[in-house]
C-alpha positions in Angstrom: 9.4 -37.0 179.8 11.4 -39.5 177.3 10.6 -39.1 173.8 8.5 -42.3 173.2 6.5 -41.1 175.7 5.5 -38.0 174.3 5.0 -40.3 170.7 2.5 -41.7 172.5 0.7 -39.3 174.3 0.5 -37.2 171.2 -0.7 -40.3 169.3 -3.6 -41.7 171.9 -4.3 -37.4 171.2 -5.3 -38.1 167.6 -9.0 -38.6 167.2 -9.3 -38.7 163.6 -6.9 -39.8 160.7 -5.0 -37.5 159.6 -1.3 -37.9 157.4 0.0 -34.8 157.8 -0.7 -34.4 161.8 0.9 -38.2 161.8 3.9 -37.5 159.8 4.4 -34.0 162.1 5.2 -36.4 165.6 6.8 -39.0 164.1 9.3 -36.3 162.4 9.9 -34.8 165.5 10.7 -37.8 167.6 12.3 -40.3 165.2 13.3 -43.0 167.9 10.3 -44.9 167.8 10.1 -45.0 164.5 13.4 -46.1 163.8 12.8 -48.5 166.3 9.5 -50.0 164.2 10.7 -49.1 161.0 13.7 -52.3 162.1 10.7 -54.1 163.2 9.0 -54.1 160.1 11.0 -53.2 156.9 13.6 -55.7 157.9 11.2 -59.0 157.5 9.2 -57.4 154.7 12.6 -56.1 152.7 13.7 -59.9 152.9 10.3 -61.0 152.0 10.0 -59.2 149.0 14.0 -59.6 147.9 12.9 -63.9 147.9 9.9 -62.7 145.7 12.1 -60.7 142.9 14.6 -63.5 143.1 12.2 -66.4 142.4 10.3 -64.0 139.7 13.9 -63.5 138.0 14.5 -67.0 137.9 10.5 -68.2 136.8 9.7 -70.0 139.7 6.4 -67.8 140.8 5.1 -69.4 136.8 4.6 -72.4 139.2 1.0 -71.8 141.2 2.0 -74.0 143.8 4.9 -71.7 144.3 2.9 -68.7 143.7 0.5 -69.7 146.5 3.4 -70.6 148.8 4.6 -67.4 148.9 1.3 -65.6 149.3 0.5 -67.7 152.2 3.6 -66.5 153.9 3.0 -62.9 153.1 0.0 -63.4 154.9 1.3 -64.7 157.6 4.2 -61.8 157.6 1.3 -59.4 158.2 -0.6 -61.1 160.9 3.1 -60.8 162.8 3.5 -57.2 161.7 0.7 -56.3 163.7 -3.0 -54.1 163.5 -2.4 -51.9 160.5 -0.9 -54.5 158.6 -3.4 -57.3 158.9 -5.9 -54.3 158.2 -4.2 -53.2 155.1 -4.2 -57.1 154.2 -8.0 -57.0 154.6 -8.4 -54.2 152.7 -6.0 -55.5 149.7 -8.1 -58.7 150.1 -11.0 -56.7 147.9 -8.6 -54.9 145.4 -8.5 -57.2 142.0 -7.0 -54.0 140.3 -4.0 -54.0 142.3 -3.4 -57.7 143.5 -3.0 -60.9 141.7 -5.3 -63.8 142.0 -3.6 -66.2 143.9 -2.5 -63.5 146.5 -6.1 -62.3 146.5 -7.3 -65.8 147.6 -5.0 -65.8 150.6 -5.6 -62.4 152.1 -8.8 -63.4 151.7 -8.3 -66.5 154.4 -6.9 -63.6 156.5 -8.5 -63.2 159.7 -7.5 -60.8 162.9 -8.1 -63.1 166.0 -4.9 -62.3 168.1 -4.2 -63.4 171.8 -5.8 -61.3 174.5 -3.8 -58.8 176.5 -3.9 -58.7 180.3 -7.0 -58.9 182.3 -5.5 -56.6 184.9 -4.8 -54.2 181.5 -8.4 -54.4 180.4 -9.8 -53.4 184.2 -8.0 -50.7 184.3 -8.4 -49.1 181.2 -12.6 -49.7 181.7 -12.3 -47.6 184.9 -10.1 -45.1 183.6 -12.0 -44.6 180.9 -15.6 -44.3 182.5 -14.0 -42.3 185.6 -15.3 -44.8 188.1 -14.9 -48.2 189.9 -15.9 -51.3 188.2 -17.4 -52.5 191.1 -19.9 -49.3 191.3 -20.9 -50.8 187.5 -20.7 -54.6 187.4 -21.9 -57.1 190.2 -19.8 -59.6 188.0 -17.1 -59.0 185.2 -15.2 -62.0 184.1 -11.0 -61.3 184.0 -10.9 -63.7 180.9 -12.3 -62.4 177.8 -13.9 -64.4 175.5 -12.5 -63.5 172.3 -9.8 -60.9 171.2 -9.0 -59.5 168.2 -6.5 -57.3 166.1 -8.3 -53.9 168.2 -9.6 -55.4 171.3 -11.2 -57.9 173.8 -14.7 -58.9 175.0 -15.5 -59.5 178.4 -18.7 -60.8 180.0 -20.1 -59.5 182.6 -23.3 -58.2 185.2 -24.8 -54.8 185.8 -26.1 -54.2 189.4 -29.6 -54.3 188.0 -29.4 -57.7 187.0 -28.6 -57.4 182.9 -26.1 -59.2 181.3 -23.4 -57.7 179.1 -20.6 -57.8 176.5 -17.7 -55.3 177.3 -15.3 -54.8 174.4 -12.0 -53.0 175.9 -9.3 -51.4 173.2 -5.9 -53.1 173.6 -3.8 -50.5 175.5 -1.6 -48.3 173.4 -3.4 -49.4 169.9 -3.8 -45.7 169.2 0.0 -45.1 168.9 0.8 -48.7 167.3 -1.8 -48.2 164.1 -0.6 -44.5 164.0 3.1 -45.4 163.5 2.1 -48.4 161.4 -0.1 -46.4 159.4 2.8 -43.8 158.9 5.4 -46.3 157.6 2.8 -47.9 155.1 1.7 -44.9 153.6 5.3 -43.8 153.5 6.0 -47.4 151.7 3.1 -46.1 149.3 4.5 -43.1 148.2 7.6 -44.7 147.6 5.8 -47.1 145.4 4.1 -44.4 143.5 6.4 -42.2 142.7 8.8 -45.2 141.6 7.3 -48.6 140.4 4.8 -47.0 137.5 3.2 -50.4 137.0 1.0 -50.1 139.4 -2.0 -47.6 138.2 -4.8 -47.6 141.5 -3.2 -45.2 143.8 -2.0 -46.8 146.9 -1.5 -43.4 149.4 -5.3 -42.6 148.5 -6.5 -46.6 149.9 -4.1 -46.5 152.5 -5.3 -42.8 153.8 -9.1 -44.7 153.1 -7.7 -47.6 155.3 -6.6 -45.0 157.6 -9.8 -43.0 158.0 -11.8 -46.6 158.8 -9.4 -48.2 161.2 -9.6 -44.7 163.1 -13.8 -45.2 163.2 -13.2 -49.0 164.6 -11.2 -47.8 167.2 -13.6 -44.9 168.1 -16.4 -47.4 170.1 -18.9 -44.5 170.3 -19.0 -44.4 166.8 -19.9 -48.1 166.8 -22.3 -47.6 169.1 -23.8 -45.3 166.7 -23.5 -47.1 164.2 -25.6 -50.2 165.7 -27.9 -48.0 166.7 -28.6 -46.9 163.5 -28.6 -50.4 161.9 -31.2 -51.1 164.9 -33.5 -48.7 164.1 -32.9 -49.2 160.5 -34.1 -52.9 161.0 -36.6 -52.5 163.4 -39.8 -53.4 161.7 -37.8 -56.8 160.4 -39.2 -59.5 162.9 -36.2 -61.7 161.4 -33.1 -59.7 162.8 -31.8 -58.9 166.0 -29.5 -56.0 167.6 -28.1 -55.9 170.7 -29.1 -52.9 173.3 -26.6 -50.5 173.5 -25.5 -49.1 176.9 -24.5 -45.6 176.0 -23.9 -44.6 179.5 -21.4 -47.1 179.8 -18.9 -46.6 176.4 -16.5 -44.6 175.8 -13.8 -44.2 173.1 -12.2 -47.3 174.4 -15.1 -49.3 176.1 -18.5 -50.5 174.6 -20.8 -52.2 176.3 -23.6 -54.0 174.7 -26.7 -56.6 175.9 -25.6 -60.1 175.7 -26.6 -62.5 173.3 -26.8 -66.3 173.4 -26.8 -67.4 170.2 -25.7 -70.2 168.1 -22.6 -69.2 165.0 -24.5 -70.1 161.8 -21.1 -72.2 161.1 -22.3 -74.6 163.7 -24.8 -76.3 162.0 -25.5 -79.3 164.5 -25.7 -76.6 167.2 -28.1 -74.3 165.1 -30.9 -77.7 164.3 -30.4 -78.4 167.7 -32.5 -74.8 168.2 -35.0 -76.3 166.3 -33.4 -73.8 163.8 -33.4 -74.7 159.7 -30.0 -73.3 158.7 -31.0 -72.3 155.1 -34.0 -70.1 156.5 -30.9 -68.2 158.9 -28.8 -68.0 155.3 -32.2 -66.7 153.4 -32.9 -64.1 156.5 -28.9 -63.3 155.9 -28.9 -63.0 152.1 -31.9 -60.5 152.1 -31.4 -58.5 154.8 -27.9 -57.7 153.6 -29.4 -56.3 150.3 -31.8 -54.9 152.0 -28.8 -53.1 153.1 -27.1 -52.5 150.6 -30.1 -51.3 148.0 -32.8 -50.0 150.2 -30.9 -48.7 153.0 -27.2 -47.5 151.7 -25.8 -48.5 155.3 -24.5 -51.6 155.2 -22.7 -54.1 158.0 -18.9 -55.1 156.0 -18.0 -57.5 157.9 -20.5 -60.7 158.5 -18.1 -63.2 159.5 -19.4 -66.3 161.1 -18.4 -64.7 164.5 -20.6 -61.6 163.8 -24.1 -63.5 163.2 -25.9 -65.8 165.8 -28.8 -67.8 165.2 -31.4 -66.9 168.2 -33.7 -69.3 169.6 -36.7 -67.5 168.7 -35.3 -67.8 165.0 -34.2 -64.3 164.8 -30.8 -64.0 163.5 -28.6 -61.3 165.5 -25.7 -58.9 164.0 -22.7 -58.1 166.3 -19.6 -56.4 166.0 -20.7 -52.5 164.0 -17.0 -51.1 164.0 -17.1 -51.8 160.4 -19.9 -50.1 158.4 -20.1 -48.3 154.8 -22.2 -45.9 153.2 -23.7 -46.6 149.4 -24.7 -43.4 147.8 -28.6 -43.5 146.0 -26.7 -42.8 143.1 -24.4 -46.2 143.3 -27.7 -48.1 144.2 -29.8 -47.3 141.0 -26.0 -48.1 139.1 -26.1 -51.8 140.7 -29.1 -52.4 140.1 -28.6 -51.1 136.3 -25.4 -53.2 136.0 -27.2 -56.5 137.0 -29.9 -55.7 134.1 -27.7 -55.2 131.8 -25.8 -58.5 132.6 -28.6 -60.5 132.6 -29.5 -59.3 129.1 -25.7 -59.9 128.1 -25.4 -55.9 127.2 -22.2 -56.1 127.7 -21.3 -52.5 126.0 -23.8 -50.8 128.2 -22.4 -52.5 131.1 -19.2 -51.5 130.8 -20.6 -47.8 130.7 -22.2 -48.7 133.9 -18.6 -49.2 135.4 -18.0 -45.6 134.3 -21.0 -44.5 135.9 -20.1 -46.6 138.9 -16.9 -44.6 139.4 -14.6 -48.2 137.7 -12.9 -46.7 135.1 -12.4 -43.1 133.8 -13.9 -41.6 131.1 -11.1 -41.2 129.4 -10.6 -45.2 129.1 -11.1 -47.2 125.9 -14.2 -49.3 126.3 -14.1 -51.1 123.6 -11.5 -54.1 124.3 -13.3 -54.4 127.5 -16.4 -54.8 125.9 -15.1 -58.6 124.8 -13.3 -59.3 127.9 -16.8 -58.9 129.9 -18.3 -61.3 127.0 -15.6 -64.2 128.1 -16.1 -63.8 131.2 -20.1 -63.5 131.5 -21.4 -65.8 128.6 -20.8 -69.1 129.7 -21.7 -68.1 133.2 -24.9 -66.7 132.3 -25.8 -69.5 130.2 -27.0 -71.7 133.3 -29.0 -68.9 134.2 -28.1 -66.3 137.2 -29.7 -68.9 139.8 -26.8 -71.0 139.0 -24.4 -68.4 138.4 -20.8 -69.5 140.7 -20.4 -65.8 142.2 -16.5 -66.9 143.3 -15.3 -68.0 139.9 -17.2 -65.1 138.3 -15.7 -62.6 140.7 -12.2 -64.4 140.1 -12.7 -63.6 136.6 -13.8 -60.7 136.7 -10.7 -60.0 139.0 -8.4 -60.8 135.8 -10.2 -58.3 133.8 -9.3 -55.5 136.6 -6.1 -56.4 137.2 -5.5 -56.0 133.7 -7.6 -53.3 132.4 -7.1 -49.4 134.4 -9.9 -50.6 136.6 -10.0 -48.1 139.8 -12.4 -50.0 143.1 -14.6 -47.3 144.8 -14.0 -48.3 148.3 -17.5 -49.0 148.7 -17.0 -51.5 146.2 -14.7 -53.3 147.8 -16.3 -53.6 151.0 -19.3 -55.0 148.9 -17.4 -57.6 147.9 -15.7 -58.4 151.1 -18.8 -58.6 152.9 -20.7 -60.9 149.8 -17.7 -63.3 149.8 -18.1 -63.6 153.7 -21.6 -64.4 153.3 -21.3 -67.0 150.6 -18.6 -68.2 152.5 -20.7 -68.6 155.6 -23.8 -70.1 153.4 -21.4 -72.4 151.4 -20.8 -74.3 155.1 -24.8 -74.3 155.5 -25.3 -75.8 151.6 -22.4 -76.9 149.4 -24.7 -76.0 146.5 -25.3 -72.4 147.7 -25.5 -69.6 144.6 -25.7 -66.0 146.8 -26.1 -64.6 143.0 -29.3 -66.9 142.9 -30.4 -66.2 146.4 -29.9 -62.3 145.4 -31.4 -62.3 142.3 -35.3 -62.3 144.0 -34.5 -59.6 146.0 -33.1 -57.6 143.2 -36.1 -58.5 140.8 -38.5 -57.1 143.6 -36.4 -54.1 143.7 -36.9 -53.6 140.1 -40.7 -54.1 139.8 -41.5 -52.2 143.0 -39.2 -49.1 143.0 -40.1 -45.9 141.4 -37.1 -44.4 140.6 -36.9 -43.3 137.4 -34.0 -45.1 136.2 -34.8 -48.4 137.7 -38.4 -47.5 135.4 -36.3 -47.5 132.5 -34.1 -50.5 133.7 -37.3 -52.7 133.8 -38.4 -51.1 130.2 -35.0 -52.8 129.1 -35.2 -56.2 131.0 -38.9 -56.2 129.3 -38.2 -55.3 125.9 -36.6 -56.5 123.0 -36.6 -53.3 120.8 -40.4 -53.1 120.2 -41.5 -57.0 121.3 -42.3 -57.3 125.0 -40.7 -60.2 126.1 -43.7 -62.3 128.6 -40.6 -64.6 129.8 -39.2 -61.9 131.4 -41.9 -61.0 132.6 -42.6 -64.3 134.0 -39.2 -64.6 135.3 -39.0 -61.3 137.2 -42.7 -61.9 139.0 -41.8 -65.7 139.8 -38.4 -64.6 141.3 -39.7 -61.7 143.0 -42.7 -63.7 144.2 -40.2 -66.1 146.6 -39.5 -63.1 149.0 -41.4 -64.4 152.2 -42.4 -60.7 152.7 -43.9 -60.0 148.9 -47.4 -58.5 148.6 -49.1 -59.4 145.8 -51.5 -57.1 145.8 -48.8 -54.5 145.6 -46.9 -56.4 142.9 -50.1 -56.3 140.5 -50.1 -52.8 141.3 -46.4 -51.8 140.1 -47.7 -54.2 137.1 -50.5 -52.0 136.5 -48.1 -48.9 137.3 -46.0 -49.9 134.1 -48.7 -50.4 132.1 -50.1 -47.3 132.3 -46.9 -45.5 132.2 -44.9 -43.9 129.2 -43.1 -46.6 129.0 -45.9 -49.1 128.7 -46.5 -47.2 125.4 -45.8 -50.7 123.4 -47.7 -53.1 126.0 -50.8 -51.5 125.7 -50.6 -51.4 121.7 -50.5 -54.7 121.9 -53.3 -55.3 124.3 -55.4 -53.1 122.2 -54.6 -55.1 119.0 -55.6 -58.3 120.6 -58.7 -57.2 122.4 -59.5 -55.8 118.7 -58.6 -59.2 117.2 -60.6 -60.9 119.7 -64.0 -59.2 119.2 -63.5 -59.6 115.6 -62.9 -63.0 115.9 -66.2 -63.5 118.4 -68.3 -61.3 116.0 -67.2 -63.4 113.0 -67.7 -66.4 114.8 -71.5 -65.3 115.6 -72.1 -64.3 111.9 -70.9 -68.2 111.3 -73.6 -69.5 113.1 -76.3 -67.3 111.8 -75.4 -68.3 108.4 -75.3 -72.0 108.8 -79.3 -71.8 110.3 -80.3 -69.9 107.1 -82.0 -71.2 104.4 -80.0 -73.0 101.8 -80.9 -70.9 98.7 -80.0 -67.1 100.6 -77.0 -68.2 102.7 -73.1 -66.8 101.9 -70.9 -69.3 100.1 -68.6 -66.3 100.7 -68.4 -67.4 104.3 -65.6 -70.2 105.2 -67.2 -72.1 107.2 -63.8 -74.3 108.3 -63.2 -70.6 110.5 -66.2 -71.5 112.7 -63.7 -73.2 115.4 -61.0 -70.4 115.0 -60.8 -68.4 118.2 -58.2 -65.8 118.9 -57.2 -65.7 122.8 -56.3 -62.3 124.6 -53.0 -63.5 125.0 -51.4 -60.3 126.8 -54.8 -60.9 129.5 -54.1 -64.8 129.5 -50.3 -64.8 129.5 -50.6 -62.2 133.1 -53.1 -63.9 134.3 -51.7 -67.1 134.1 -48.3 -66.0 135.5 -50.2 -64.2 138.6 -51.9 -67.6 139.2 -49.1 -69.2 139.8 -47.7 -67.1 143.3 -48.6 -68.3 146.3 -51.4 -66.4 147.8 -52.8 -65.5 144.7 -56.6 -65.1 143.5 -59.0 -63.9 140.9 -60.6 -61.6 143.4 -57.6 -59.2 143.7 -57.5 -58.7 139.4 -61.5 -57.9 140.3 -60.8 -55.6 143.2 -58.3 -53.3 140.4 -60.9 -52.7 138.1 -62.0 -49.3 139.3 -58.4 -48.4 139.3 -58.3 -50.0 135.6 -61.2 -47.7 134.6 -60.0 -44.1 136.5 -57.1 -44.5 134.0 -57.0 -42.1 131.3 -55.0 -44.4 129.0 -58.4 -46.7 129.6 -60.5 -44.5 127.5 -57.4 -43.7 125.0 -57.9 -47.9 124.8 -61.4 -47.8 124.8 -61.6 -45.5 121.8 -58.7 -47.1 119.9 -60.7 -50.6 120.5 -64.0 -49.2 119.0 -62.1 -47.7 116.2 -60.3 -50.9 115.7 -63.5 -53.5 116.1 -65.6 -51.1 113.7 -62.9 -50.7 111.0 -62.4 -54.7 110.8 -66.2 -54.9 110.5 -66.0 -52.8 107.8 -63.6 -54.6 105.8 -65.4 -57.8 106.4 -68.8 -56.4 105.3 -67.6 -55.1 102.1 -65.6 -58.6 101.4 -68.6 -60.2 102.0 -70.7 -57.9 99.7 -68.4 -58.4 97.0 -68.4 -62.2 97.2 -64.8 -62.4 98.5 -64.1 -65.7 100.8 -63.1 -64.9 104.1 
């Protein structure tokens, strides 16, 4: 057996990632990595020598020339193969490490290749399920319908009449991505322990890279993985999965239901459904937060090719090699961060990057303090429903490429998979804000969710030190209120939950103090009119009678009221149906008694003013 060989079948061995085990075969047999390494370090040696020289010489000052040359890196690594269009995508979400205008053209990178051959992709589906095609499929088509950087779709027929979508491995991408993976990683430690500009740590992303290309090539664990995000979803009558044939995958086969469906791209296809494309975008926008703050399991990689719009107006996710986990922990932080930019905190939201796992603790805050100002200010001035999320990310992108920022993986598959949506929305709606279409969603989260910190998070969108601030307020029920799903029953009753909590301390003061000021203001007013039907000679000159139209409102009572009357689906009737609840408070009678106190003390006062002869 020659040498390559045996690279290979101790490559195709390896079922997880793992460096060392990697750097062990390709050590022993050298050829084929020799061979690659030509392959590779040749074009990207000559590549990078062009770059120096034009940086030398301050030609790469010139954008146009800067994007030039970005654009032909990214082609360089759509030639180089799998891992390397992979570790483009993954340096497509890394502002810490990559400049702007390379950022923008990884971004445009996509992993469509040409198919292999048909005869390739029968045999590997029988070899792989240990028995004839023919005993599974009445009908497989020999052309597949799409191929990308890992594999190729076929459609075809089960014997009981189902149609199906068979995704087949490209033969021998085990061994390719292994070796690939090896000489990038080895280009990483060379970088890191000689260029010390660059402070994120590119052997930890590359081994991250590493670890998730291994779980895309592993189809059972996609087929897992949609199963999860199917059960996950199933009570949303919006969203669609595709039935997994478990019987049928392998490692290096997955077959999956059909779907007809419509790309949301193809907007003249989608109306022709009878379809509105902005209702597909709004089913799109939530249920990917619902993923990403509810659920912690979230789909990376939306692109137009992975969603369908369905005929019944469902809209269907395909394509689950690439999923991420979001820790409770980072959920409550996200949520936190988006407070505390909405109420321009800017030095508490830089903490939150701490928290978030951004920057170290050891790092200065405090000049990034004003660089988070410059960037958020003007931005936020329009409001966060007209917030531009790409120029804000782009900005934000120069603040982490020049501060020690460090992206949490999760973080950066976040982004990728936000950018692809907007991207996808922005072909729907030119005028498409995915930071206004989130914003709803995430002011839901905040009134309805009882974790403690997101209590507290609320306490600090609603307050201004001691002053409750009713705009708020209004803002965060309006926005929550256009989720097509809200309950407003349930919304009063995370209203009522924060009034009668520790934190609604301030509110009820308040409310007390104008319920107090309101029966003062009624009793004074009915003393008024008594006094102007007594006779001349024994009524008060000490009473003003220019008070007798004065009329304090319960503004606290009228200010709720009148934003609850505004949602859709809203009545009187469910205000009346919480009034036992009101009552089985205990804070109630705490109120009640603070009330009585208040209303007799004012009485008080007034009565001795009036017995002294002192206008009122």
């Amino acid at each position: 057996m020659n040498k390559e060989l045996t690279d290979f079948i101790e490559a195709e061995g390896l079922q997880q990632y793992d460096p060392e085990a990697i750097s062990a075969i390709y050590k022993k047999h050298p050829f084929r990595l020799i061979k690659r390494l030509w392959e590779t370090l040749i074009p990207i040696s000559l590549f990078l020598l062009g770059v120096g020289w034009e940086k030398l010489i301050g030609l790469l000052k010139n954008e146009e020339k800067a994007r030039k040359r970005a654009k032909e890196f990214t082609d360089l690594l759509v030639d180089l193969g799998p891992a390397f269009i992979k570790a483009g995508q993954a340096l497509s979400t890394r502002p810490d490490i990559v400049p702007r205008v390379v950022l923008e053209e990884l971004a445009q990178l996509q992993d469509q290749l040409p198919g292999f051959e048909s005869n390739l992709a029968m045999a590997c589906i029988e070899e792989d399920l240990g028995i004839k095609k023919e005993e599974i499929f009445s009908n497989i088509e020999k052309e597949p319908i799409s191929a990308a950087s890992l594999g190729q779709v076929h459609k075809g027929t089960l014997l009981n009449g189902d149609k199906v979508a068979v995704k087949v491995q490209r033969p021998g991408l085990r061994e390719q991505i292994t070796l690939d993976l090896y000489i990038v990683r080895s280009i990483a430690i060379w970088l890191k322990n000689n260029i010390k500009l660059i402070r994120s740590d590119l052997v930890a992303l590359i081994d991250e890279l590493g670890r998730r290309v291994f779980e895309e090539m592993d189809y059972i664990n996609e087929a897992e993985n949609a199963l999860k995000f199917r059960k996950l979803h199933s009570h949303n009558r919006n969203i669609a999965v595709p039935k997994i044939y478990k019987e049928i995958t392998s490692k290096r086969i997955l077959t999956m239901e059909w779907i007809d469906g419509v790309k949301l791209t193809e907007l003249a296809a989608v109306k022709k459904l009878g379809i509105d494309p902005d209702r597909m975008i709004e089913i799109g926008v939530n249920c990917s937060l619902q993923q990403l703050l509810e659920h912690g399991f979230f789909h990376a990689d939306p692109h137009p090719g992975n969603l369908l719009a369905l005929e019944d107006g469902r809209l269907c996710y395909l394509d689950f090699g690439m999923m991420s986990d979001v820790t409770r922990k980072s959920r409550t932080g996200l949520i936190q961060a988006v407070v505390h930019l909405v109420n321009k905190n800017f030095d508490k939201l830089s903490k939150d990057f701490v928290e978030l796992g951004f920057l170290s603790e050891e790092v200065d805050l405090e000049p990034i303090v004003p660089a988070f100002e410059s960037v958020f200010s003007n931005a936020l001035e329009m409001g966060v429903n007209k917030m531009d999320f790409k120029s804000v990310t782009d900005d934000l992108s120069g603040v982490m490429y020049k501060f020690p920022f460090q992206l949490p993986p999760y973080y950066a598959l976040i982004i990728r998979s936000l950018i692809t949506l907007e991207g996808i929305a922005l072909s729907v709606d030119g005028d498409f804000k995915i930071l206004g279409a989130a914003y709803p969603y995430f002011a839901r989260r905040l009134m309805e969710d009882p974790d403690p910190q997101l209590r507290k998070s609320l306490k600090e969108m609603l307050f201004d030190g001691n002053t409750f601030r009713w705009n708020r307020l209004d803002e965060l029920i309006s926005s929550a209120s256009k989720q097509a799903d809200i309950d407003i029953e349930n919304l009063l009753d995370k209203v009522l939950d924060f009034l009668f909590s520790e934190k609604g301390g301030v509110l009820r003061n308040e409310l007390v103090e104008a319920i107090i000021n309101k029966f003062d203001a009624i009793t004074w007013n009915t003393v008024q009119s008594i006094n102007k039907k007594l006779p001349i000679q024994i009524r008060s000159n000490s009473i003003n009678s220019n008070q007798s139209d004065f009329m304090i409102e319960i503004e606290p009572i009228k200010k709720l009221v009148s934003i609850l009357e505004s949602l859709p689906g809203f009545n009187r009737e469910i205000i009346i149906k919480k009034v036992p609840r009101i009552l089985k408070e205990k804070d109630t009678r705490k109120m009640g008694i603070k009330i009585a106190k208040g209303i007799t003390e004012k009485s008080m006062v007034r009565m001795i003013k009036l017995a002294a002869g002192v206008n009122q």
